[in-house]
TIKEVO-108194 format. One record per residue (C-alpha): residue number from 1; chain; x, y, z. Coordinates in pm, 1 decimal, decimal comma. Each point is the difference from the previous one (the first is absolute). Layout:
N
<pt><resi>NUM</resi><chain>A</chain><xx>X</xx><yy>Y</yy><zz>Z</zz></pt>
...
//
This chain:
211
<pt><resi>1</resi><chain>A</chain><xx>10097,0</xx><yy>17927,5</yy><zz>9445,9</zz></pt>
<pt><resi>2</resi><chain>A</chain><xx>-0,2</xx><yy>-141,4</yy><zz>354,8</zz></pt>
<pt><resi>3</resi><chain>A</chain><xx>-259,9</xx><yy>-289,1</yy><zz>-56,8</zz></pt>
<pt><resi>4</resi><chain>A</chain><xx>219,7</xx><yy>-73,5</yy><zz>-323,9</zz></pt>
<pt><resi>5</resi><chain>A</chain><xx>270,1</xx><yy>-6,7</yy><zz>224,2</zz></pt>
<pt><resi>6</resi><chain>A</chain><xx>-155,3</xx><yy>-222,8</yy><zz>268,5</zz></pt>
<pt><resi>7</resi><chain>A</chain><xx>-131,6</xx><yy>-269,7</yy><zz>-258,6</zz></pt>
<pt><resi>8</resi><chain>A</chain><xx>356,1</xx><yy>-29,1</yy><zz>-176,0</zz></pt>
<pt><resi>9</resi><chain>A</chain><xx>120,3</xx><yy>-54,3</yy><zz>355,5</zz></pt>
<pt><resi>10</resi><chain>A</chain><xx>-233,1</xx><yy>-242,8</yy><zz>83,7</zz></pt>
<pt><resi>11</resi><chain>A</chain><xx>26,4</xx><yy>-248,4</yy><zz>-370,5</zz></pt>
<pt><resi>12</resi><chain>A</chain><xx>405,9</xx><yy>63,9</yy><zz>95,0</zz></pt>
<pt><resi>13</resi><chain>A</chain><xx>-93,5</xx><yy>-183,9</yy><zz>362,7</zz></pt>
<pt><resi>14</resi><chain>A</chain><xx>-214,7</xx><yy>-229,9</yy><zz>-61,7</zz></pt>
<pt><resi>15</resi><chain>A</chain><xx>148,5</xx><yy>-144,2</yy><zz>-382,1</zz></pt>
<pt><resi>16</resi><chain>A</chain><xx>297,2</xx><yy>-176,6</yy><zz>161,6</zz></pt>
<pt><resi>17</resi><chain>A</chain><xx>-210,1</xx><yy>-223,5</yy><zz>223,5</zz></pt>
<pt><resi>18</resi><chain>A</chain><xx>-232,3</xx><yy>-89,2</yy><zz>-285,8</zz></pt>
<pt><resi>19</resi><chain>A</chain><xx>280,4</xx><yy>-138,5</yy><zz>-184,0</zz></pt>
<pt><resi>20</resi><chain>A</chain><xx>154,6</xx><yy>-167,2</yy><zz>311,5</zz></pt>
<pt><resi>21</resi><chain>A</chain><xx>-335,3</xx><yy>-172,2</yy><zz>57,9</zz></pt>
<pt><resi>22</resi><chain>A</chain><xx>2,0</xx><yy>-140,4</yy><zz>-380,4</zz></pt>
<pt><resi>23</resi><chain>A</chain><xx>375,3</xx><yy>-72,5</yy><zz>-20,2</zz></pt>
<pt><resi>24</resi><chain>A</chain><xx>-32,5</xx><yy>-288,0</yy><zz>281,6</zz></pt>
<pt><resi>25</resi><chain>A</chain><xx>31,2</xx><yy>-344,9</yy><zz>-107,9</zz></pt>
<pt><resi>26</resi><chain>A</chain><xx>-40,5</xx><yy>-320,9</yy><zz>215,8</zz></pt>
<pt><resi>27</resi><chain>A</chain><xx>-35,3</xx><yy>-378,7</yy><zz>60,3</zz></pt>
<pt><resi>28</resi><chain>A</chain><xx>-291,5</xx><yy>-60,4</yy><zz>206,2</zz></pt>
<pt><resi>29</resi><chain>A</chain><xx>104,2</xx><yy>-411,9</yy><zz>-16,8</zz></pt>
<pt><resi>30</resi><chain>A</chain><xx>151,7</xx><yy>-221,8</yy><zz>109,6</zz></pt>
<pt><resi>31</resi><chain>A</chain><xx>140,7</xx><yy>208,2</yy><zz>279,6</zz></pt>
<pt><resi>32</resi><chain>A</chain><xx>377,0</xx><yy>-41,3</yy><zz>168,5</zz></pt>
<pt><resi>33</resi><chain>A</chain><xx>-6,2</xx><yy>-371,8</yy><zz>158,7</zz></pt>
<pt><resi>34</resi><chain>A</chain><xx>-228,8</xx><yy>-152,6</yy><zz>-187,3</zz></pt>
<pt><resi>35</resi><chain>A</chain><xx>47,1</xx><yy>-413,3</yy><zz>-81,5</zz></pt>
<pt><resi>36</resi><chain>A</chain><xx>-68,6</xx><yy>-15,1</yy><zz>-417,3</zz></pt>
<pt><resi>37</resi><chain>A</chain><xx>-106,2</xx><yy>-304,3</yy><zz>-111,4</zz></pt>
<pt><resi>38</resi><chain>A</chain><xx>-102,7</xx><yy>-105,6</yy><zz>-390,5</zz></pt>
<pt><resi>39</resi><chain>A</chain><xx>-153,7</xx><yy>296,9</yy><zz>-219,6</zz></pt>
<pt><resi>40</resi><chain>A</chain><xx>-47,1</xx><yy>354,8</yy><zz>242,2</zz></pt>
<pt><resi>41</resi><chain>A</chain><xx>-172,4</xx><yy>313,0</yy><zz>-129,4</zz></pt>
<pt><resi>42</resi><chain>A</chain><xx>185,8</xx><yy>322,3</yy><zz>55,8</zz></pt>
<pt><resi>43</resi><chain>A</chain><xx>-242,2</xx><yy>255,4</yy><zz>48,0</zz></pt>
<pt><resi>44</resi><chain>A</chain><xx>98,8</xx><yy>379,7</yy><zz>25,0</zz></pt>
<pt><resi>45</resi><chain>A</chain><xx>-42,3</xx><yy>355,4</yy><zz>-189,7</zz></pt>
<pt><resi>46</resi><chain>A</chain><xx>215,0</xx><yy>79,0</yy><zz>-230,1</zz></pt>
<pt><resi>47</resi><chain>A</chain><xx>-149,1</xx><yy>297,1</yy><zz>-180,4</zz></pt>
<pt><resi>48</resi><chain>A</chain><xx>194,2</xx><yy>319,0</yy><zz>117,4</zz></pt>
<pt><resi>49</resi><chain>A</chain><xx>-68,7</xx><yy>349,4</yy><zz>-186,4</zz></pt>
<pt><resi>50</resi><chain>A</chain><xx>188,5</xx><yy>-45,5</yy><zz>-320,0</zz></pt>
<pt><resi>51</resi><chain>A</chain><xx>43,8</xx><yy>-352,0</yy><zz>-15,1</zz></pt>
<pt><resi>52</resi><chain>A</chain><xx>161,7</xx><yy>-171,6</yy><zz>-306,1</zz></pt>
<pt><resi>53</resi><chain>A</chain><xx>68,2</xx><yy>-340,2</yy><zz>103,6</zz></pt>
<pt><resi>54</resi><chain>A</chain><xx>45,3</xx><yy>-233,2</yy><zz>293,0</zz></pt>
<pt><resi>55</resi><chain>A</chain><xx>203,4</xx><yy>-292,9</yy><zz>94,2</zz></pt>
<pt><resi>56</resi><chain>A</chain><xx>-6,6</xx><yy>-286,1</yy><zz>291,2</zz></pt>
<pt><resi>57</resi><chain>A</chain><xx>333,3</xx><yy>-213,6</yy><zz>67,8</zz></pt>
<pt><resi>58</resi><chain>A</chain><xx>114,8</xx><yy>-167,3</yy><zz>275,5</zz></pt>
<pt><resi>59</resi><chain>A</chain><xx>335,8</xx><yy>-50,4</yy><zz>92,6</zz></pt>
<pt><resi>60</resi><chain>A</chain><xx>166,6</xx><yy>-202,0</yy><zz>311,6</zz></pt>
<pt><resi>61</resi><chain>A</chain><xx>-11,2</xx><yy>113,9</yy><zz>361,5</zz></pt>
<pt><resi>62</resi><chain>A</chain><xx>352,1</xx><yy>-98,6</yy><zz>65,6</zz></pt>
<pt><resi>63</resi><chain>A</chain><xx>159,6</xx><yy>198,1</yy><zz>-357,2</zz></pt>
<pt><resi>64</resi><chain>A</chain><xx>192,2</xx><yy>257,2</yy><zz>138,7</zz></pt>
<pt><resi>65</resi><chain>A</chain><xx>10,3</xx><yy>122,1</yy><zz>-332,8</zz></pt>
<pt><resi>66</resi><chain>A</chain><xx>-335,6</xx><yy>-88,0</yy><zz>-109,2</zz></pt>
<pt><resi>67</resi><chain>A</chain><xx>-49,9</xx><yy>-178,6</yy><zz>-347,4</zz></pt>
<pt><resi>68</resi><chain>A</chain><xx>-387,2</xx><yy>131,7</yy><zz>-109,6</zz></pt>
<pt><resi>69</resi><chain>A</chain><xx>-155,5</xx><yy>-301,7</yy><zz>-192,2</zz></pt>
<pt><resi>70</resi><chain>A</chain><xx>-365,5</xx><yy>137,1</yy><zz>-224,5</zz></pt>
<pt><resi>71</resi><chain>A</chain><xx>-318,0</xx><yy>-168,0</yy><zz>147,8</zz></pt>
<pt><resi>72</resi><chain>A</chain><xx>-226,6</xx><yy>250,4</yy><zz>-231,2</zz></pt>
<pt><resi>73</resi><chain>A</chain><xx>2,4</xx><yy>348,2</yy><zz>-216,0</zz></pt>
<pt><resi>74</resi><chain>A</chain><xx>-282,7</xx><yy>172,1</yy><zz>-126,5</zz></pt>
<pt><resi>75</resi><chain>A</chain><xx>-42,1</xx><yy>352,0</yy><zz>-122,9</zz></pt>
<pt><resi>76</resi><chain>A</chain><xx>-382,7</xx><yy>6,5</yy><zz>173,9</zz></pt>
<pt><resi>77</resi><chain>A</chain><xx>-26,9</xx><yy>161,2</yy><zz>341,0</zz></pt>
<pt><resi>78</resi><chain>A</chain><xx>-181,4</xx><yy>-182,9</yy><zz>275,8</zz></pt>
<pt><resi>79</resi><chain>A</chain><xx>-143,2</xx><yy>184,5</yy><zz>288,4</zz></pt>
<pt><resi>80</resi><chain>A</chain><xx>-92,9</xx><yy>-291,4</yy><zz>319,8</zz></pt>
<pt><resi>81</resi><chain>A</chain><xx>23,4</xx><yy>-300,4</yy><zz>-187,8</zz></pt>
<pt><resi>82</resi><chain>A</chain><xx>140,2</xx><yy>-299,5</yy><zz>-222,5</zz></pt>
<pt><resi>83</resi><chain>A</chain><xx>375,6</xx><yy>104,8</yy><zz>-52,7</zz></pt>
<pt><resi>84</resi><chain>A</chain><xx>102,4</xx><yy>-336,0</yy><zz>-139,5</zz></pt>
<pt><resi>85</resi><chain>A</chain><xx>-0,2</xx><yy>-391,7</yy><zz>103,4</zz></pt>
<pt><resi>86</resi><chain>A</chain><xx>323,8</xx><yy>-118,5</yy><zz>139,7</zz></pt>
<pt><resi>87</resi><chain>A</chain><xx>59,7</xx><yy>-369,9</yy><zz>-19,5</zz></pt>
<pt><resi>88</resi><chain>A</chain><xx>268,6</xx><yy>-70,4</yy><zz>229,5</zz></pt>
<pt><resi>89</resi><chain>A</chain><xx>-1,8</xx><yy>-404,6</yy><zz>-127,2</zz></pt>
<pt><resi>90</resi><chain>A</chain><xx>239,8</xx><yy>140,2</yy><zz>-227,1</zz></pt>
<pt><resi>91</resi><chain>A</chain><xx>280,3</xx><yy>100,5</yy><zz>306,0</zz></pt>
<pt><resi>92</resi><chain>A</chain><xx>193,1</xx><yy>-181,8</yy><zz>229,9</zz></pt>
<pt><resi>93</resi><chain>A</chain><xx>-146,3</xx><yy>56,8</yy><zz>387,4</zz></pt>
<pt><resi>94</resi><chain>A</chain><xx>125,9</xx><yy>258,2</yy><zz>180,0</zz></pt>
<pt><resi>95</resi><chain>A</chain><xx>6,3</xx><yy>372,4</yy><zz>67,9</zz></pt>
<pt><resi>96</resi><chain>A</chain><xx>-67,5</xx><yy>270,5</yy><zz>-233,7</zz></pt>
<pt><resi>97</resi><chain>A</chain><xx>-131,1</xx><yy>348,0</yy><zz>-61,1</zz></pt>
<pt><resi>98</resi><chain>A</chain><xx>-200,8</xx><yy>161,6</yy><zz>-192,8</zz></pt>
<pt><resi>99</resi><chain>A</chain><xx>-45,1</xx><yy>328,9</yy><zz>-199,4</zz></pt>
<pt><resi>100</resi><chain>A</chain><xx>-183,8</xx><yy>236,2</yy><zz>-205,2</zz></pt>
<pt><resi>101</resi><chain>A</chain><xx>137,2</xx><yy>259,2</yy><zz>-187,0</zz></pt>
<pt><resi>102</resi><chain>A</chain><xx>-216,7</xx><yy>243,1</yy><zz>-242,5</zz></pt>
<pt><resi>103</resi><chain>A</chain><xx>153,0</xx><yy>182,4</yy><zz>-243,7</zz></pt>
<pt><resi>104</resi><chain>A</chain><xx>-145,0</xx><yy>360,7</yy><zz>-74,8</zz></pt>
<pt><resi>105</resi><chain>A</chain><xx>-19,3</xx><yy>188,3</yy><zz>-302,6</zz></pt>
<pt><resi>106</resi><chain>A</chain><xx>252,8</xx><yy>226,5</yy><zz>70,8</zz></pt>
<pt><resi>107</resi><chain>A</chain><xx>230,2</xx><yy>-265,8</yy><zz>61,2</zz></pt>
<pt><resi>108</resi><chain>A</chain><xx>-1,7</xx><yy>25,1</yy><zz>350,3</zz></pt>
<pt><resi>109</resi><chain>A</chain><xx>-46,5</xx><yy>-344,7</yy><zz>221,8</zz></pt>
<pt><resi>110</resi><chain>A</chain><xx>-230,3</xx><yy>-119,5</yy><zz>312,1</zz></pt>
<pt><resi>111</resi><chain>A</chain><xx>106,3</xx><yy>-283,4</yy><zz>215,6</zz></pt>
<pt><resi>112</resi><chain>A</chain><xx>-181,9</xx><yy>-182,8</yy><zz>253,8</zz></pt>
<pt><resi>113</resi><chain>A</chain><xx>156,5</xx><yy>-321,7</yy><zz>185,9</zz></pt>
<pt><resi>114</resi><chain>A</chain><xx>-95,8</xx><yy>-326,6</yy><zz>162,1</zz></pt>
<pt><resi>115</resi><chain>A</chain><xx>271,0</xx><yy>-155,5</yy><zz>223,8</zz></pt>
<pt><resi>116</resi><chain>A</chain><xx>52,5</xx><yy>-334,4</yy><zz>158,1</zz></pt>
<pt><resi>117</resi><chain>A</chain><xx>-282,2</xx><yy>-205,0</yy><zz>-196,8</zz></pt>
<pt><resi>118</resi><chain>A</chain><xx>30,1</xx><yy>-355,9</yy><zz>87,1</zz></pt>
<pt><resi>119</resi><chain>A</chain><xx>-44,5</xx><yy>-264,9</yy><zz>-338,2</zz></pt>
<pt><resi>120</resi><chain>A</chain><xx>-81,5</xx><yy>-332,2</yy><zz>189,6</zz></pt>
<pt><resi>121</resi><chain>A</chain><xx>-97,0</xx><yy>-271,0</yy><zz>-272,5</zz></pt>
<pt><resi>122</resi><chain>A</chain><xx>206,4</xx><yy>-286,5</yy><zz>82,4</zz></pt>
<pt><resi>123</resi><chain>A</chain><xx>145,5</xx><yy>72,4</yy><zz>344,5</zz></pt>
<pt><resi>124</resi><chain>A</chain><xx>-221,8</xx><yy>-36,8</yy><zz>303,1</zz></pt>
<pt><resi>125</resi><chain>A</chain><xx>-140,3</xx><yy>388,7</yy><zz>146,3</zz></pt>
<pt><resi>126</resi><chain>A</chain><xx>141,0</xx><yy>113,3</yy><zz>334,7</zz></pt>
<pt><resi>127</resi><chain>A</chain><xx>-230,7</xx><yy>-41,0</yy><zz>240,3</zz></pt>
<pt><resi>128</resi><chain>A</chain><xx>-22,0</xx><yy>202,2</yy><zz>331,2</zz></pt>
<pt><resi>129</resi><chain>A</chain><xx>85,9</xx><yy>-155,0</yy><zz>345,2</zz></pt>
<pt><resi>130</resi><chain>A</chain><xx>-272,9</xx><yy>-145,6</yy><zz>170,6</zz></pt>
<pt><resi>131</resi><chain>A</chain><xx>-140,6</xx><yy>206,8</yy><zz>282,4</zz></pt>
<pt><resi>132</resi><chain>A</chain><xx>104,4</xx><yy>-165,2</yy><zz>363,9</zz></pt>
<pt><resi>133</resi><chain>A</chain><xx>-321,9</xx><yy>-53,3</yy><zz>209,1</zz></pt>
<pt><resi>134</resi><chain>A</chain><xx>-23,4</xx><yy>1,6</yy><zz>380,9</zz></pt>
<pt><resi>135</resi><chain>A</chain><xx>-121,6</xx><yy>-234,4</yy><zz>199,4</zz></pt>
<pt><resi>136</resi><chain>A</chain><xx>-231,7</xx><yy>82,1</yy><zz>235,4</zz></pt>
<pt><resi>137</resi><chain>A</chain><xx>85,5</xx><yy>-49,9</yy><zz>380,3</zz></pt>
<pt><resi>138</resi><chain>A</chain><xx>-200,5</xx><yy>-197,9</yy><zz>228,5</zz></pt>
<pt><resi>139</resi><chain>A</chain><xx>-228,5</xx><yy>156,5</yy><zz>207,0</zz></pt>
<pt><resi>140</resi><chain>A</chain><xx>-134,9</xx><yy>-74,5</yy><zz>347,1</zz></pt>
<pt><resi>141</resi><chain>A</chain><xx>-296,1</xx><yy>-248,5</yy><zz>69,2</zz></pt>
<pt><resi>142</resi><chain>A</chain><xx>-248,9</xx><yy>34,4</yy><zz>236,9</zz></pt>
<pt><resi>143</resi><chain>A</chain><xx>-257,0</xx><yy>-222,3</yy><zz>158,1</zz></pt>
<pt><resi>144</resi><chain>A</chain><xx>-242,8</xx><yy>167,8</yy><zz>-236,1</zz></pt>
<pt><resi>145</resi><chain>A</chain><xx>253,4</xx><yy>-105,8</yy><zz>-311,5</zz></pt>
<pt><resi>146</resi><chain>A</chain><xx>-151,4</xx><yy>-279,5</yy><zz>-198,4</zz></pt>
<pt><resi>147</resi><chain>A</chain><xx>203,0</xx><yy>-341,2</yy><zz>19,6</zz></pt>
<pt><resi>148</resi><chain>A</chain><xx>257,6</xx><yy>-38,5</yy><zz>-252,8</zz></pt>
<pt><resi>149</resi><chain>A</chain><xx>-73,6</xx><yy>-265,9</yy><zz>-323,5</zz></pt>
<pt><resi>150</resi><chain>A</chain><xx>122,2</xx><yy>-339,8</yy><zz>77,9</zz></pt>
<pt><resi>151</resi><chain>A</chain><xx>270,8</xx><yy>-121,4</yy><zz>-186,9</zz></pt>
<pt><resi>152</resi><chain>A</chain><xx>-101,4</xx><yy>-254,0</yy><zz>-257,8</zz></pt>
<pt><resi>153</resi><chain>A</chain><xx>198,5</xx><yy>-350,1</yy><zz>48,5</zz></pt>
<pt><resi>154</resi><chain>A</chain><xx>196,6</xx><yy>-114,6</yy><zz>-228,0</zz></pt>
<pt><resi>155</resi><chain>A</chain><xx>-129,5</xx><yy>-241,4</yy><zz>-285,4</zz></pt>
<pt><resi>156</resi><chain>A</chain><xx>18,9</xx><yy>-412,2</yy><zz>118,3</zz></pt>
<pt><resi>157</resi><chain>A</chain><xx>253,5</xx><yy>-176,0</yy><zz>-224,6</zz></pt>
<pt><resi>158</resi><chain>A</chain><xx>-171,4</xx><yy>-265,3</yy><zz>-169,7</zz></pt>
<pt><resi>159</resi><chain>A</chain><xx>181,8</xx><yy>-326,0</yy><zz>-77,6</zz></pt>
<pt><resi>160</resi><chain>A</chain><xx>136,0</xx><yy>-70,2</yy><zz>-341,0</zz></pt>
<pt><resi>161</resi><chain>A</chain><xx>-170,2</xx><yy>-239,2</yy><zz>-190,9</zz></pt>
<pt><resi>162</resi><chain>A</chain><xx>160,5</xx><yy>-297,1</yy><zz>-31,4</zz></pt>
<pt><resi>163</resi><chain>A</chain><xx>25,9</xx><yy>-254,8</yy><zz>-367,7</zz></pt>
<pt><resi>164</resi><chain>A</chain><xx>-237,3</xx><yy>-274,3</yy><zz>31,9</zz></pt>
<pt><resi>165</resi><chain>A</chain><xx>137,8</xx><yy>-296,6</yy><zz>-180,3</zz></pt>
<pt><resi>166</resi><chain>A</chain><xx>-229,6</xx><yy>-165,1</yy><zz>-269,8</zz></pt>
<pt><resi>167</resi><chain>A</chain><xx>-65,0</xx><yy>-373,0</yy><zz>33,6</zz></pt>
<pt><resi>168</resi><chain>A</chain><xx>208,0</xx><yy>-247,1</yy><zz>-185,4</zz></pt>
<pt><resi>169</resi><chain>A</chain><xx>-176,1</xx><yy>-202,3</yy><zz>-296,6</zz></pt>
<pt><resi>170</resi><chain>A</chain><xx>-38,3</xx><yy>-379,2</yy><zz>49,4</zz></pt>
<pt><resi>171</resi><chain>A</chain><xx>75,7</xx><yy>-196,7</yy><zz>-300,3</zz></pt>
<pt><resi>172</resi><chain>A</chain><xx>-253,4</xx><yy>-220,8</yy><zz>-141,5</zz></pt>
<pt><resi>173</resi><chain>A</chain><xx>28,6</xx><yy>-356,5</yy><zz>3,2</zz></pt>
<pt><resi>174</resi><chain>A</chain><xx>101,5</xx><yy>-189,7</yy><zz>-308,9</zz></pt>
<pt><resi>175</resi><chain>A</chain><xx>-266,3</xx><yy>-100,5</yy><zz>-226,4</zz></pt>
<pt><resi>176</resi><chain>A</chain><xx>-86,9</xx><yy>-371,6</yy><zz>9,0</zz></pt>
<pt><resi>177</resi><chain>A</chain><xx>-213,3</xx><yy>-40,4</yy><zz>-303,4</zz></pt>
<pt><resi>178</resi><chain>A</chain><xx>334,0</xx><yy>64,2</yy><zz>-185,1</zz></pt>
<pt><resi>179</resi><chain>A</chain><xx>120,8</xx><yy>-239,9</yy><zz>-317,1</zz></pt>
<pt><resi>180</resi><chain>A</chain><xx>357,3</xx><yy>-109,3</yy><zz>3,4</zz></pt>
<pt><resi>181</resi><chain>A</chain><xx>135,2</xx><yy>-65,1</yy><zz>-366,6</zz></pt>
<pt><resi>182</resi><chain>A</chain><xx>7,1</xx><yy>-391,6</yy><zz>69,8</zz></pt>
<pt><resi>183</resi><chain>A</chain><xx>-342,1</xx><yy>11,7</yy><zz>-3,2</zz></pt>
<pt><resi>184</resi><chain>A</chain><xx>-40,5</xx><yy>172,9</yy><zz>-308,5</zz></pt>
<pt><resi>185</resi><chain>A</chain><xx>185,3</xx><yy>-235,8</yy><zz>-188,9</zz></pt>
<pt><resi>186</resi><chain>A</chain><xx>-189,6</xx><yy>-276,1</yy><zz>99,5</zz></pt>
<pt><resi>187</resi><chain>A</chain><xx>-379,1</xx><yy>164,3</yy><zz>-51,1</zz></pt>
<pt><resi>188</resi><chain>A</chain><xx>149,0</xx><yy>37,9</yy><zz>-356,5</zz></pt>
<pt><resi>189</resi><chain>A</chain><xx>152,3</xx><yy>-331,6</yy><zz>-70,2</zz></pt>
<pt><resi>190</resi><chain>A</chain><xx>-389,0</xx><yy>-137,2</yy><zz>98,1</zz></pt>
<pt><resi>191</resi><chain>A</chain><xx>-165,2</xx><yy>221,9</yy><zz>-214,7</zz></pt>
<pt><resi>192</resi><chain>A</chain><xx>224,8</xx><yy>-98,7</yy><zz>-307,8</zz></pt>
<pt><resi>193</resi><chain>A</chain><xx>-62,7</xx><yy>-385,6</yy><zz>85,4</zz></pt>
<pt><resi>194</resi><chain>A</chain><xx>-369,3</xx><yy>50,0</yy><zz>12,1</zz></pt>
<pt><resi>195</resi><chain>A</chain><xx>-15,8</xx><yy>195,3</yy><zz>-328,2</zz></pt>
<pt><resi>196</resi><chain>A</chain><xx>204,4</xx><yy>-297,6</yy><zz>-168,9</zz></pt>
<pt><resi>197</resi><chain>A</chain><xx>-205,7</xx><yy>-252,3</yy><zz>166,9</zz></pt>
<pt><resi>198</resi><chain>A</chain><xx>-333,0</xx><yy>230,9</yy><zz>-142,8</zz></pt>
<pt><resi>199</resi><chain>A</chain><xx>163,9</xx><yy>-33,7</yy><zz>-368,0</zz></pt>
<pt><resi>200</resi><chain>A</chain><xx>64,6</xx><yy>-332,7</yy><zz>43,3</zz></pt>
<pt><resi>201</resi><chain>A</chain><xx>-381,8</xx><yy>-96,3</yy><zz>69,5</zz></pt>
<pt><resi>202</resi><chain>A</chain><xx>-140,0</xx><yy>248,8</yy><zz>-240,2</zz></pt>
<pt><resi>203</resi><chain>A</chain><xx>218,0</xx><yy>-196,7</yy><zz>-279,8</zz></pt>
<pt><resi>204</resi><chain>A</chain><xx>-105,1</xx><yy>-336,0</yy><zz>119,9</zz></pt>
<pt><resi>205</resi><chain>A</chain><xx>-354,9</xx><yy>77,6</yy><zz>-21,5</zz></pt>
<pt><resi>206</resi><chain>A</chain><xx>44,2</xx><yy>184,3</yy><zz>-343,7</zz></pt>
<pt><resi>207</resi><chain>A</chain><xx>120,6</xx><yy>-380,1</yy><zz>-140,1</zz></pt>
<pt><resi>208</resi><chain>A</chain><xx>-235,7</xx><yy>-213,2</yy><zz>141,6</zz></pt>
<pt><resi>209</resi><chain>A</chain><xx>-272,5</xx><yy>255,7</yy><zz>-212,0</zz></pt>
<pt><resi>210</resi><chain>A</chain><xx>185,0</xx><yy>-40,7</yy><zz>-325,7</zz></pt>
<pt><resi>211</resi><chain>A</chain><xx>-15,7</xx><yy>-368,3</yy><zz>76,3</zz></pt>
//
């Protein structure tokens, strides 16, 4: 009766932590801080001893009452890995939080949180302070201390150029072959004359044939 004893005592000691170990539920990312940006994975495990269904939502970090808004539900348990696919295009930038509660089968509930995530689509991300850096103090020379670098001068100025001015055409001088309207006249009153003059004689000889 003793071992019977000892082994009840032992499944009585050792069943609570088994269950403990099952029941624990958690978001493995993003973690507290993060910047979100676009489409994030939440990763996690979800399936607790007796699971029944699970549930992410998000809510904001400033709610004092928080209002839970449904990312994803499922009724499959996940143990380290895809929980669901946020897309946090669809939210205004700011602060928020995030949680996962599993509901058992007896109707009890797990909850695991994610505080202070940072939704940064639009607004710039805080950036840390940059790190001061000392300047090193001079230290003593010595005749064995190499000559410091000379100092290079400073560039010549070079003179601006200046507009050269482009020579001025010379007109051409008149032409002197030209013909004044006077003298068109009169080549054309000659030319008439001499064709009358040419009819004239080519009548007179046409007569003195017929004759």
């Amino acid at each position: 009766m003793r071992w019977l004893f000892a082994v009840l005592l032992a499944v009585a000691f050792f069943t609570p932590l088994r269950v403990q170990a099952e029941t624990i539920i958690l978001i493995t990312a993003p973690a507290s801080g993060d910047v979100l940006q676009g489409l994030v994975n939440i990763t996690g495990t979800s399936a607790a001893d007796g699971f029944f269904t699970s549930e992410l939502a998000f809510a904001y970090a400033s709610d004092p009452a928080p209002n839970w808004f449904i990312i994803y539900n499922t009724d499959q348990p996940v143990t380290d890995g895809l929980l669901a696919a946020w897309d946090t295009n669809l939210v205004t930038d700011g602060d928020y939080d995030l949680r996962l509660r599993v509901t058992l089968q007896d109707g009890s509930i797990l909850e695991t949180l994610v505080t202070g995530l940072r939704v940064r689509n639009q607004t710039p991300t805080e950036t840390a302070p940059p790190v001061a850096t000392s300047t090193p103090a001079p230290t003593s020379t010595s005749e064995f201390d190499l000559p410091p670098a000379p100092t290079p001068l400073p560039p010549t100025p070079m003179p601006a150029p200046t507009a050269t001015r482009q020579p001025t055409p010379t007109p051409l001088p008149s032409n002197p072959v030209a013909v004044t309207p006077i003298e068109i006249y009169s080549f054309l009153g000659r030319g008439i004359l001499l064709a009358l003059l040419a009819f004239v004689v080519v009548g007179i000889l046409l007569r003195l044939r017929r004759s």
